[in-house]
N, CA, C and O atoms as a Tripos MOL2 file, in Angstrom:
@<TRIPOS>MOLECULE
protein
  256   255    64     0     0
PROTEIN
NO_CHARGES

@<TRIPOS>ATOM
      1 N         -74.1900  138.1130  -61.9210 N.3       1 UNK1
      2 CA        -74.6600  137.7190  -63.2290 C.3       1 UNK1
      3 C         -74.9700  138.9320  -64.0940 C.2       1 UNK1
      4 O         -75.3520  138.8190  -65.2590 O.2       1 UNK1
      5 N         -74.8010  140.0400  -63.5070 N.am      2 UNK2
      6 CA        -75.5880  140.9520  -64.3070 C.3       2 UNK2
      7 C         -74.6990  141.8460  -65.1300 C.2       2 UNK2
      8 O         -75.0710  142.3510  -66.1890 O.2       2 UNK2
      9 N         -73.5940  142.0080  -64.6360 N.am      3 UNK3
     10 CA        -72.3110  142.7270  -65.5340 C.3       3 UNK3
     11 C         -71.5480  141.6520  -66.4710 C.2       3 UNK3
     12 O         -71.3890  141.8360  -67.6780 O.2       3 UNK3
     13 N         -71.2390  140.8740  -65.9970 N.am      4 UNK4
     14 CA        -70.3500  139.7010  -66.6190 C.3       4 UNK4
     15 C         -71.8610  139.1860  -68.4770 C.2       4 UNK4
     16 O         -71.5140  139.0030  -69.6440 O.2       4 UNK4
     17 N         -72.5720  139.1620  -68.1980 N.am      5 UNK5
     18 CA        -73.4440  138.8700  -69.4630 C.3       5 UNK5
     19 C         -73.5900  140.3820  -70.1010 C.2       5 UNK5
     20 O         -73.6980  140.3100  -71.3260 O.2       5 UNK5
     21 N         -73.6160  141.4850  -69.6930 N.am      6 UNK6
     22 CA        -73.1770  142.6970  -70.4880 C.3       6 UNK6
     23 C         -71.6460  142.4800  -71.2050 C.2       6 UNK6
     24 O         -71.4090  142.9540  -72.3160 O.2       6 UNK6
     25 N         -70.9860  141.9720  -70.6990 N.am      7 UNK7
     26 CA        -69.6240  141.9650  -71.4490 C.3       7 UNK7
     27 C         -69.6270  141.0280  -72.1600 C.2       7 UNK7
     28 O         -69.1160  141.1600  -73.2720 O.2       7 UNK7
     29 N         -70.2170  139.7190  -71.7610 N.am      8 UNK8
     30 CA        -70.4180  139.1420  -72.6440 C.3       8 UNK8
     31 C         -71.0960  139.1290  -74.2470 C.2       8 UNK8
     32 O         -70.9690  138.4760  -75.2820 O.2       8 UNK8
     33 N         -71.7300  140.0530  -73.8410 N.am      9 UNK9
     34 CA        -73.0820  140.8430  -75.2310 C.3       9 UNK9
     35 C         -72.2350  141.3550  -76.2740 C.2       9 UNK9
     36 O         -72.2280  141.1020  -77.4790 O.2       9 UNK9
     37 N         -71.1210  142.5600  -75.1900 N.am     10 UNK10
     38 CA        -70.3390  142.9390  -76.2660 C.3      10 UNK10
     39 C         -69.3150  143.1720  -76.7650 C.2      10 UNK10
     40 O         -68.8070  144.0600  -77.4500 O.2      10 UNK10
     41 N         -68.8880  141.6340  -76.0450 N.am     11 UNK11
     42 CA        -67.3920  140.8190  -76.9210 C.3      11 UNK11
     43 C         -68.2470  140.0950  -78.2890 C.2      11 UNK11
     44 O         -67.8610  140.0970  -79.4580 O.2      11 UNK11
     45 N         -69.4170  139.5380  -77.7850 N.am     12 UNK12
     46 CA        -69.9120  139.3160  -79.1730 C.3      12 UNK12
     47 C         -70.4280  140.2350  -80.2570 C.2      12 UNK12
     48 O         -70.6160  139.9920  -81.4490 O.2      12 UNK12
     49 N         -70.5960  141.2490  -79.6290 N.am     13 UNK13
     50 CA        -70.6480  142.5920  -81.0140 C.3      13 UNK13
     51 C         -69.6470  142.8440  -81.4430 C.2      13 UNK13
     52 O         -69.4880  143.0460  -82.6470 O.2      13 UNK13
     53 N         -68.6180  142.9060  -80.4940 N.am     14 UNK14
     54 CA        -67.1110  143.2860  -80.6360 C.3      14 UNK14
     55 C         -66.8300  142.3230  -81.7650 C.2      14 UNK14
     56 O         -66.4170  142.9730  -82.7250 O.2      14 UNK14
     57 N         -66.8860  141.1150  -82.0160 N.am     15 UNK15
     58 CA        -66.2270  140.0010  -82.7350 C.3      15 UNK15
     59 C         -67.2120  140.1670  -84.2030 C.2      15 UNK15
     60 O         -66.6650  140.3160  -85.2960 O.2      15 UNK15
     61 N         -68.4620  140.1260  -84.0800 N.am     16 UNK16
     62 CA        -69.0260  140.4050  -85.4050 C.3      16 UNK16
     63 C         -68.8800  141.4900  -85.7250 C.2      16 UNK16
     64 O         -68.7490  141.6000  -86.9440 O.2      16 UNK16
     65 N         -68.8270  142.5910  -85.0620 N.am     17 UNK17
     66 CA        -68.3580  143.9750  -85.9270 C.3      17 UNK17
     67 C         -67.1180  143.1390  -86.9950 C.2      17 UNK17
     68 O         -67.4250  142.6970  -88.1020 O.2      17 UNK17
     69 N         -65.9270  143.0570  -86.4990 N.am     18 UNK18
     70 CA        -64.8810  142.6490  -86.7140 C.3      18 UNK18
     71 C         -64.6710  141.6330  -88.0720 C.2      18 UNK18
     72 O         -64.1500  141.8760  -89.1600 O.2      18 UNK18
     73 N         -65.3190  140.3570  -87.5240 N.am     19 UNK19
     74 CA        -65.8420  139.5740  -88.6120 C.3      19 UNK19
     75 C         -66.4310  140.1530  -90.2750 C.2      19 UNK19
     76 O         -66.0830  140.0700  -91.4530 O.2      19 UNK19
     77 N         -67.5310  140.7630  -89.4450 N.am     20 UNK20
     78 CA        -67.9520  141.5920  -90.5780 C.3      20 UNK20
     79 C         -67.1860  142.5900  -91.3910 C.2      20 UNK20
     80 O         -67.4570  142.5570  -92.5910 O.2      20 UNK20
     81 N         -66.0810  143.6760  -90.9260 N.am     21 UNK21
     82 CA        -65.3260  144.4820  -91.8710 C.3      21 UNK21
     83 C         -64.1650  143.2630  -92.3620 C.2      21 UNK21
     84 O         -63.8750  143.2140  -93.5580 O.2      21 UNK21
     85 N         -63.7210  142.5910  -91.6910 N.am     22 UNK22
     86 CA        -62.9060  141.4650  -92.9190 C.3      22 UNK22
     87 C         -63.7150  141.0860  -94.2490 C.2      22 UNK22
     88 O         -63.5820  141.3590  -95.4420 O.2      22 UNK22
     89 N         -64.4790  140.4440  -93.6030 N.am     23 UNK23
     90 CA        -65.3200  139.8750  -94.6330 C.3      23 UNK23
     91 C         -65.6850  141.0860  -95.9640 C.2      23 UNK23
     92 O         -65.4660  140.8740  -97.1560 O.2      23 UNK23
     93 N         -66.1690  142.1170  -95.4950 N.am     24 UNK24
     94 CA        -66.4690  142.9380  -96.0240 C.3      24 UNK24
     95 C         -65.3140  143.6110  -96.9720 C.2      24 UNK24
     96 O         -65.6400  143.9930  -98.0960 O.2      24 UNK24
     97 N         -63.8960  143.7620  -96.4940 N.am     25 UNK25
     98 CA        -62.6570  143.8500  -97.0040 C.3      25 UNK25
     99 C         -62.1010  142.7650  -97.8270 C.2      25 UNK25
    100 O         -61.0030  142.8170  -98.3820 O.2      25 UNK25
    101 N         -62.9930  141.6960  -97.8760 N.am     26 UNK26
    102 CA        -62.3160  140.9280  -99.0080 C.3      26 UNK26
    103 C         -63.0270  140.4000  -99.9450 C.2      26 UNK26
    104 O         -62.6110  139.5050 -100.6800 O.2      26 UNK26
    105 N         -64.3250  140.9800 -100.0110 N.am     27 UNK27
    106 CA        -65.6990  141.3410 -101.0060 C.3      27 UNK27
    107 C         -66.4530  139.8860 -101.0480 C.2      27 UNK27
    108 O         -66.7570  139.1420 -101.9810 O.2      27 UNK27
    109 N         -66.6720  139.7840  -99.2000 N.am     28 UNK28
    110 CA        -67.8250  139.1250  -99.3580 C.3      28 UNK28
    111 C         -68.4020  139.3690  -98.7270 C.2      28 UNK28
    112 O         -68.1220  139.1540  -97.5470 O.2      28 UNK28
    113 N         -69.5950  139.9810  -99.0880 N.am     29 UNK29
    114 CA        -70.8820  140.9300  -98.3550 C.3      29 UNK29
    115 C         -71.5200  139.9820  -98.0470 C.2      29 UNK29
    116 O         -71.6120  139.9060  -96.8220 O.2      29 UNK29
    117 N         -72.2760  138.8000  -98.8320 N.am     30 UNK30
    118 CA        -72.9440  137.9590  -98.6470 C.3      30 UNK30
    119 C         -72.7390  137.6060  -97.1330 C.2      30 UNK30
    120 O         -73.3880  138.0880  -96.2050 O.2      30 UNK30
    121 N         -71.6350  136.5970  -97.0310 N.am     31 UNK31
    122 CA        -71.5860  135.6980  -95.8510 C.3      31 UNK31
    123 C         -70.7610  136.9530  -94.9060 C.2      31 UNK31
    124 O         -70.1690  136.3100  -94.0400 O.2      31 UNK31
    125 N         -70.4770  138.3720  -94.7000 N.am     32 UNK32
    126 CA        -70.4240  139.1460  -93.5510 C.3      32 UNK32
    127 C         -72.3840  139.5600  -93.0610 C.2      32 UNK32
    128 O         -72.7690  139.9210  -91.9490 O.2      32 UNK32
    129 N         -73.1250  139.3730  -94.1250 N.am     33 UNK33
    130 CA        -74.4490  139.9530  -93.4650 C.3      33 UNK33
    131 C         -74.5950  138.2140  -92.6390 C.2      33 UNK33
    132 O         -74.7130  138.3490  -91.4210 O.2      33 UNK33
    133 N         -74.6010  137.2360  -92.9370 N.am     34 UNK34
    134 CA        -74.7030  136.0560  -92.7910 C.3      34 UNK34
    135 C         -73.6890  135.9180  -91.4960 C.2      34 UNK34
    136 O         -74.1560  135.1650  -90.6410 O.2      34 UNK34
    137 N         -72.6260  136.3830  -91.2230 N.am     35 UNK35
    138 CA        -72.3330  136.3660  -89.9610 C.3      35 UNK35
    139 C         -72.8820  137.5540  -89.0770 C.2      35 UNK35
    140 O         -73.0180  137.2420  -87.8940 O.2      35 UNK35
    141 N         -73.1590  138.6000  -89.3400 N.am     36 UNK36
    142 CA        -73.8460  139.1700  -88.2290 C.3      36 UNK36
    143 C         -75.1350  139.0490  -88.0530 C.2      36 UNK36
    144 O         -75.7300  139.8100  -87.2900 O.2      36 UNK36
    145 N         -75.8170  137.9840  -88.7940 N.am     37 UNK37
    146 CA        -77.0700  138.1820  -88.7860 C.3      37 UNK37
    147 C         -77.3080  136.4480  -87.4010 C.2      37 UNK37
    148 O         -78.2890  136.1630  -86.7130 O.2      37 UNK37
    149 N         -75.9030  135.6910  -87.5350 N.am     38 UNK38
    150 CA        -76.0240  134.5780  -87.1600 C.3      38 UNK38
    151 C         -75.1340  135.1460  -85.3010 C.2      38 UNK38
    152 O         -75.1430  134.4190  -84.3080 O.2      38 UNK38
    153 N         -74.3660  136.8280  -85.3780 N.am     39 UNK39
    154 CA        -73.9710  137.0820  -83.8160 C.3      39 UNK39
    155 C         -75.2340  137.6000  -83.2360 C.2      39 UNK39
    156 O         -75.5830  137.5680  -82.0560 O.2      39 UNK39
    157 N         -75.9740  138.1710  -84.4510 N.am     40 UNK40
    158 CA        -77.7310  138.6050  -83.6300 C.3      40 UNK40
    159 C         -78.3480  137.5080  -82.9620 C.2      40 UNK40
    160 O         -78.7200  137.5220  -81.7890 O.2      40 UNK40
    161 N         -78.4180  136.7920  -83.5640 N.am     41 UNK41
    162 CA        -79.3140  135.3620  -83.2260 C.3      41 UNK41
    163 C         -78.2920  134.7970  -82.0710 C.2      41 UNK41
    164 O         -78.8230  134.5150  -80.9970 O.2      41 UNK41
    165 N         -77.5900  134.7030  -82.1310 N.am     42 UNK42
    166 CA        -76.4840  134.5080  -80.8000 C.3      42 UNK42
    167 C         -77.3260  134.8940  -79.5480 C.2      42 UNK42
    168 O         -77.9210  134.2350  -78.6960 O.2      42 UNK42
    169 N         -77.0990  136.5130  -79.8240 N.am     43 UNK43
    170 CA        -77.2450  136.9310  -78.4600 C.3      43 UNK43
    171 C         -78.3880  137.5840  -78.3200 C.2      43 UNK43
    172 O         -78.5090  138.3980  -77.4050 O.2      43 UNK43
    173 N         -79.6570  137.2710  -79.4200 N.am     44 UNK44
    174 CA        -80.8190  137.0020  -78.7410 C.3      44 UNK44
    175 C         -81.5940  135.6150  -78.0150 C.2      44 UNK44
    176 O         -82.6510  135.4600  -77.4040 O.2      44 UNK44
    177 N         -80.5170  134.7530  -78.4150 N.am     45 UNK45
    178 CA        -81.0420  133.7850  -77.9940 C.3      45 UNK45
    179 C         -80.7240  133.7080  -76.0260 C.2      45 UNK45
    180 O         -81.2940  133.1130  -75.1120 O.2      45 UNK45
    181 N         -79.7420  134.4830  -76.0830 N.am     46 UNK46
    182 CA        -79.1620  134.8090  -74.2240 C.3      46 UNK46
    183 C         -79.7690  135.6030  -73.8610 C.2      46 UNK46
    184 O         -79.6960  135.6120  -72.6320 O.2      46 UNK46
    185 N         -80.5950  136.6030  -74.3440 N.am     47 UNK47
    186 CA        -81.1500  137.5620  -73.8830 C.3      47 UNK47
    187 C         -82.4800  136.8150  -73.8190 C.2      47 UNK47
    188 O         -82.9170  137.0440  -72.6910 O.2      47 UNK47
    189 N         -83.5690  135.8190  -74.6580 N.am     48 UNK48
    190 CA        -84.3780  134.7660  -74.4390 C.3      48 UNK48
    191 C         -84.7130  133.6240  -73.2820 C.2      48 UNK48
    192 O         -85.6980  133.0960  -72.7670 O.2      48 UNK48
    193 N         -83.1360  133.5740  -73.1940 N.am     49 UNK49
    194 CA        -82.8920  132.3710  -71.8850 C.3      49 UNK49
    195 C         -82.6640  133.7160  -70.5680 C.2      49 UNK49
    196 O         -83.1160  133.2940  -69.5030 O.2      49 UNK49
    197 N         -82.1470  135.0200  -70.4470 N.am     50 UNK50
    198 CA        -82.0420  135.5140  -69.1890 C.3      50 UNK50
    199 C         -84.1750  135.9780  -69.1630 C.2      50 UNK50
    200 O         -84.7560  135.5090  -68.1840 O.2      50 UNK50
    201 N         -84.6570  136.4200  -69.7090 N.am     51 UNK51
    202 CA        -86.0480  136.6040  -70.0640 C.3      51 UNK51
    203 C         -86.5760  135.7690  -69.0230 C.2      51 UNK51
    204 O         -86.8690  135.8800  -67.8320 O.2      51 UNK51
    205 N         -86.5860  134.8260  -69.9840 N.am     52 UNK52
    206 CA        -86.6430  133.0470  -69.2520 C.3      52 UNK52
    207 C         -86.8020  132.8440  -67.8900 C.2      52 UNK52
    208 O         -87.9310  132.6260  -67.4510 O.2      52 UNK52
    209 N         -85.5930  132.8940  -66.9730 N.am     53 UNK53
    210 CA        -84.9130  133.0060  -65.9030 C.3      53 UNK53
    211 C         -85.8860  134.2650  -65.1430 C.2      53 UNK53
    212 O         -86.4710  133.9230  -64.1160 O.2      53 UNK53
    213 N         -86.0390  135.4820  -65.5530 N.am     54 UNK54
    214 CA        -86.4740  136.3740  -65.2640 C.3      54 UNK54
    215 C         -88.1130  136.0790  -64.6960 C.2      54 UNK54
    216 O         -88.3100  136.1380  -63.4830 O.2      54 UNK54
    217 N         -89.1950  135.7790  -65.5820 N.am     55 UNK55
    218 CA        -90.5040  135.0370  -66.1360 C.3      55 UNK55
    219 C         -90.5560  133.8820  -64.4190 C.2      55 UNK55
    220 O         -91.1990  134.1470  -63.4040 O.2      55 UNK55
    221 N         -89.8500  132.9200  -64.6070 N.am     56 UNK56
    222 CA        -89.5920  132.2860  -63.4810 C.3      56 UNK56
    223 C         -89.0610  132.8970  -62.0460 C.2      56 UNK56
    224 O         -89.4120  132.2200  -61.0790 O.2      56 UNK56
    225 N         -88.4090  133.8640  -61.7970 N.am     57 UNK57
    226 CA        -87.8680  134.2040  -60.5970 C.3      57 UNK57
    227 C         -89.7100  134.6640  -60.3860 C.2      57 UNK57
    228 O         -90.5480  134.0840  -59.6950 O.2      57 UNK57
    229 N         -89.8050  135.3500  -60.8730 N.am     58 UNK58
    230 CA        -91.4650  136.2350  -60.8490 C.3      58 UNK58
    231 C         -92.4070  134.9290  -60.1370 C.2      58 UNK58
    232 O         -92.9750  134.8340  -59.0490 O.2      58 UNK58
    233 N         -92.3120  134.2790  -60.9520 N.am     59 UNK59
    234 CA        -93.4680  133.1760  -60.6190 C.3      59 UNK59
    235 C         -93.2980  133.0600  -59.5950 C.2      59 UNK59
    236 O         -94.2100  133.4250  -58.8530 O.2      59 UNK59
    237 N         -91.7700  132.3680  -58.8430 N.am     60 UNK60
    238 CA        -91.8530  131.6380  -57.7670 C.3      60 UNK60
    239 C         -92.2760  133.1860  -56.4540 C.2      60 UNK60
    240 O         -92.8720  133.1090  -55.3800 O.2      60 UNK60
    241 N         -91.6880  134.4000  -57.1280 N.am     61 UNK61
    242 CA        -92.1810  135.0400  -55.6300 C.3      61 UNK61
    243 C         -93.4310  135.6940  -55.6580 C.2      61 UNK61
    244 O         -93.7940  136.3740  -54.6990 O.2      61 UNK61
    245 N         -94.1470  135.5450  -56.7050 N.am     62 UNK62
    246 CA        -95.7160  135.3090  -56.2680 C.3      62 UNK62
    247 C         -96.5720  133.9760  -56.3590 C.2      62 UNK62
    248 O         -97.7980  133.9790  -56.4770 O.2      62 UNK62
    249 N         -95.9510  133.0770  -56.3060 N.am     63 UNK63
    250 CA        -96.3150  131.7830  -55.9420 C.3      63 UNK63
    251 C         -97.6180  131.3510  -57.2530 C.2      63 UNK63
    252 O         -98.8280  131.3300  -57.0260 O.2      63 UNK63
    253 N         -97.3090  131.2040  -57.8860 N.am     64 UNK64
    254 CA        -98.1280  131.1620  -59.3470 C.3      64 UNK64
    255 C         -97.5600  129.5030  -59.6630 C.2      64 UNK64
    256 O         -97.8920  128.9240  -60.6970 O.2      64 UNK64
@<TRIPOS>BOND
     1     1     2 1
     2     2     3 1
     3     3     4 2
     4     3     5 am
     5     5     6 1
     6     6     7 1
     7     7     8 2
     8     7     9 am
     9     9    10 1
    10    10    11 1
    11    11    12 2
    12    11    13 am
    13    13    14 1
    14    14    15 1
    15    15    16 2
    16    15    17 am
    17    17    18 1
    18    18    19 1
    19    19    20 2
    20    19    21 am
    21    21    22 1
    22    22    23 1
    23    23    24 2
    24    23    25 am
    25    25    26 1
    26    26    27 1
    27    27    28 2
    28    27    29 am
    29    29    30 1
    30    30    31 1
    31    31    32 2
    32    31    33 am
    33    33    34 1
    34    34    35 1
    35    35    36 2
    36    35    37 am
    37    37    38 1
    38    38    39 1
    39    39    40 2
    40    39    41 am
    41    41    42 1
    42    42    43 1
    43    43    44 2
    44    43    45 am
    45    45    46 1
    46    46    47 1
    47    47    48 2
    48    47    49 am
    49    49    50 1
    50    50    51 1
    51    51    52 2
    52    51    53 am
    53    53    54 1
    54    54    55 1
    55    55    56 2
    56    55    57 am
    57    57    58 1
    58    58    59 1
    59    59    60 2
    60    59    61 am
    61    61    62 1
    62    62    63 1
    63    63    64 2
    64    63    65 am
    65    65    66 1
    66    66    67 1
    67    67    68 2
    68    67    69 am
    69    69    70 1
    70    70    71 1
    71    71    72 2
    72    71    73 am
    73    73    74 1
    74    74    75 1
    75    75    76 2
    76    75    77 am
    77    77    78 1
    78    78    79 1
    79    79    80 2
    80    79    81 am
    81    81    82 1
    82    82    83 1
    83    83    84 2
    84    83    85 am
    85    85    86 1
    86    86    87 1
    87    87    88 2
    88    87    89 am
    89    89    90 1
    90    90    91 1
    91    91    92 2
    92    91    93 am
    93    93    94 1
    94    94    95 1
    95    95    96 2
    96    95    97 am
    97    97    98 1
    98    98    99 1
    99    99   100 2
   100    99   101 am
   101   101   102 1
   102   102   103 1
   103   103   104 2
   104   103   105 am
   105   105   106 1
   106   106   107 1
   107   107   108 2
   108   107   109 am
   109   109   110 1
   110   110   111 1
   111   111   112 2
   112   111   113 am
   113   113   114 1
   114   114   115 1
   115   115   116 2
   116   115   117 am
   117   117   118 1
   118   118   119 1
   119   119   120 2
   120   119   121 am
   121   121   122 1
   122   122   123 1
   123   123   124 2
   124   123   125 am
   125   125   126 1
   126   126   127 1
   127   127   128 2
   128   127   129 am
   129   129   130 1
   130   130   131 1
   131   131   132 2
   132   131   133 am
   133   133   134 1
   134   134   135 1
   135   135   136 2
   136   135   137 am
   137   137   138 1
   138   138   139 1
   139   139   140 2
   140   139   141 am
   141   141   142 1
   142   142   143 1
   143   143   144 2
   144   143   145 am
   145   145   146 1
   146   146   147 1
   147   147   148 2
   148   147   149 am
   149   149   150 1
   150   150   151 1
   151   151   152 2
   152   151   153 am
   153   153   154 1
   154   154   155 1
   155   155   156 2
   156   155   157 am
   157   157   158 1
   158   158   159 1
   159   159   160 2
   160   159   161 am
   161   161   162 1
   162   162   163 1
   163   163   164 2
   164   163   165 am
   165   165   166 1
   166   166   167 1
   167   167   168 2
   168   167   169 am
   169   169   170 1
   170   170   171 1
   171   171   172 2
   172   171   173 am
   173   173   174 1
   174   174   175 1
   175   175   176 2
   176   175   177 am
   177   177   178 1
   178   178   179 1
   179   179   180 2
   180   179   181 am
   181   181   182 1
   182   182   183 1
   183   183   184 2
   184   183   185 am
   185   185   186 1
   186   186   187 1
   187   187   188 2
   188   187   189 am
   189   189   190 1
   190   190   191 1
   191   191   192 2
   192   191   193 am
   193   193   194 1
   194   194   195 1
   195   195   196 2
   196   195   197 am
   197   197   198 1
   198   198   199 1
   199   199   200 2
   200   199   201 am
   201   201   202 1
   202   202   203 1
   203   203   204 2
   204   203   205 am
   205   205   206 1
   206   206   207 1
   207   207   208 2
   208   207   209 am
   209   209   210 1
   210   210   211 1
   211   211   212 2
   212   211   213 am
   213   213   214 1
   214   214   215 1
   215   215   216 2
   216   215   217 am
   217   217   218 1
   218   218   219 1
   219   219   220 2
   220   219   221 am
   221   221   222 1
   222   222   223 1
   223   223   224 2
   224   223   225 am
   225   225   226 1
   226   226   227 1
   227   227   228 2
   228   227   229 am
   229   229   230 1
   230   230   231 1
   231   231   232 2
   232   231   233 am
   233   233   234 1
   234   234   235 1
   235   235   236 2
   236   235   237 am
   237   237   238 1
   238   238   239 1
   239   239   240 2
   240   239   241 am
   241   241   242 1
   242   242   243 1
   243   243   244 2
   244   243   245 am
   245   245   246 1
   246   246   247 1
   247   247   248 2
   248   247   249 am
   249   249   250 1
   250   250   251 1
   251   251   252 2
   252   251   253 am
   253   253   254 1
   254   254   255 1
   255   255   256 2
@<TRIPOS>SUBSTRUCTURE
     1 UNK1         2 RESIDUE 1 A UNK
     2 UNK2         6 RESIDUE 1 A UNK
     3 UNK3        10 RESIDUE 1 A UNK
     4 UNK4        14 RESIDUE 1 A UNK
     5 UNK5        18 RESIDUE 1 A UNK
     6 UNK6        22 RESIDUE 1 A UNK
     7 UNK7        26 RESIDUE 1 A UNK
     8 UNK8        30 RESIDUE 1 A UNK
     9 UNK9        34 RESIDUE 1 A UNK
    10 UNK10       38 RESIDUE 1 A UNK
    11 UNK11       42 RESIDUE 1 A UNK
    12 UNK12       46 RESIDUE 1 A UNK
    13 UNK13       50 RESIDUE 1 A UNK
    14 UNK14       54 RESIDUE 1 A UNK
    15 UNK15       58 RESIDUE 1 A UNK
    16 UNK16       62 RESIDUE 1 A UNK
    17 UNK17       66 RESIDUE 1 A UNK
    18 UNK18       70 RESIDUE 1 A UNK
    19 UNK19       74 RESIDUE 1 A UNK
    20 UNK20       78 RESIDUE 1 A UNK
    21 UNK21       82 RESIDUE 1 A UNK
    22 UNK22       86 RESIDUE 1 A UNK
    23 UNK23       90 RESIDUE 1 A UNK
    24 UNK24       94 RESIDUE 1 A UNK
    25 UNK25       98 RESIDUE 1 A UNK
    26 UNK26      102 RESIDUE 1 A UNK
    27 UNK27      106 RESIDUE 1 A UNK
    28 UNK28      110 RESIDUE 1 A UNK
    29 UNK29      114 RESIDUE 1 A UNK
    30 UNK30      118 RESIDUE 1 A UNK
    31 UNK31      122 RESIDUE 1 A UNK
    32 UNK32      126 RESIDUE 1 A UNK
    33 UNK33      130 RESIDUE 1 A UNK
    34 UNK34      134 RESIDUE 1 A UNK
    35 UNK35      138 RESIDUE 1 A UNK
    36 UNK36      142 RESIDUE 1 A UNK
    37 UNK37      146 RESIDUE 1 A UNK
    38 UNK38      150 RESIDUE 1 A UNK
    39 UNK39      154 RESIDUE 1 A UNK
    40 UNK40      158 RESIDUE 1 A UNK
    41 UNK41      162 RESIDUE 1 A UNK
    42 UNK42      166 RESIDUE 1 A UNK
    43 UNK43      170 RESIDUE 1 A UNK
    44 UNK44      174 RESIDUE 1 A UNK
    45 UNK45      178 RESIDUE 1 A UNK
    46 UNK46      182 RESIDUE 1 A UNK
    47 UNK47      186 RESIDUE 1 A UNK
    48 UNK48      190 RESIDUE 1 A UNK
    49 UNK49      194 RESIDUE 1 A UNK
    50 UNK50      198 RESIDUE 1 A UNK
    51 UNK51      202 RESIDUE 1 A UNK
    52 UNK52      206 RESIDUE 1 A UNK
    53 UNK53      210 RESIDUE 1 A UNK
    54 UNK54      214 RESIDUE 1 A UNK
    55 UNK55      218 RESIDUE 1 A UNK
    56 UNK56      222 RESIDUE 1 A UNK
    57 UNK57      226 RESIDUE 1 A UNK
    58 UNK58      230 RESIDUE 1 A UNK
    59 UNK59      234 RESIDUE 1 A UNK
    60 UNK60      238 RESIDUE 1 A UNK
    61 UNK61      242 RESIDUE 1 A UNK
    62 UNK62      246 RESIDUE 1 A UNK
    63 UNK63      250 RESIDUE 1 A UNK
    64 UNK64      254 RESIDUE 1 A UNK
């Protein structure tokens, strides 16, 4: 789990970088900040849920 969600992180940077210079190349700044602001929230929300996961492994091996 632990390499495969790194690549995962940053195929999704990879794609909003991307997103973003189109967008940006065809003069719309607006909705390129609006898509990288919506690949942030992406992949904080996975980094929230591994947290998550994390928070819980803890618990169960000190029995809390």
């Amino acid at each position: 789990m632990g390499v495969e969600i790194i690549f995962k992180i940053a195929a999704i940077g990879i794609l909003t970088a991307i997103v973003g210079q189109i967008l940006k190349q065809t003069g719309k700044e607006e909705i390129s900040s609006l898509a990288t602001l919506a690949g942030l929230i992406i992949v904080l929300l996975m980094v929230l849920g591994l947290v998550g996961n994390l928070f819980d492994t803890i618990k169960t091996m000190f029995n809390f």
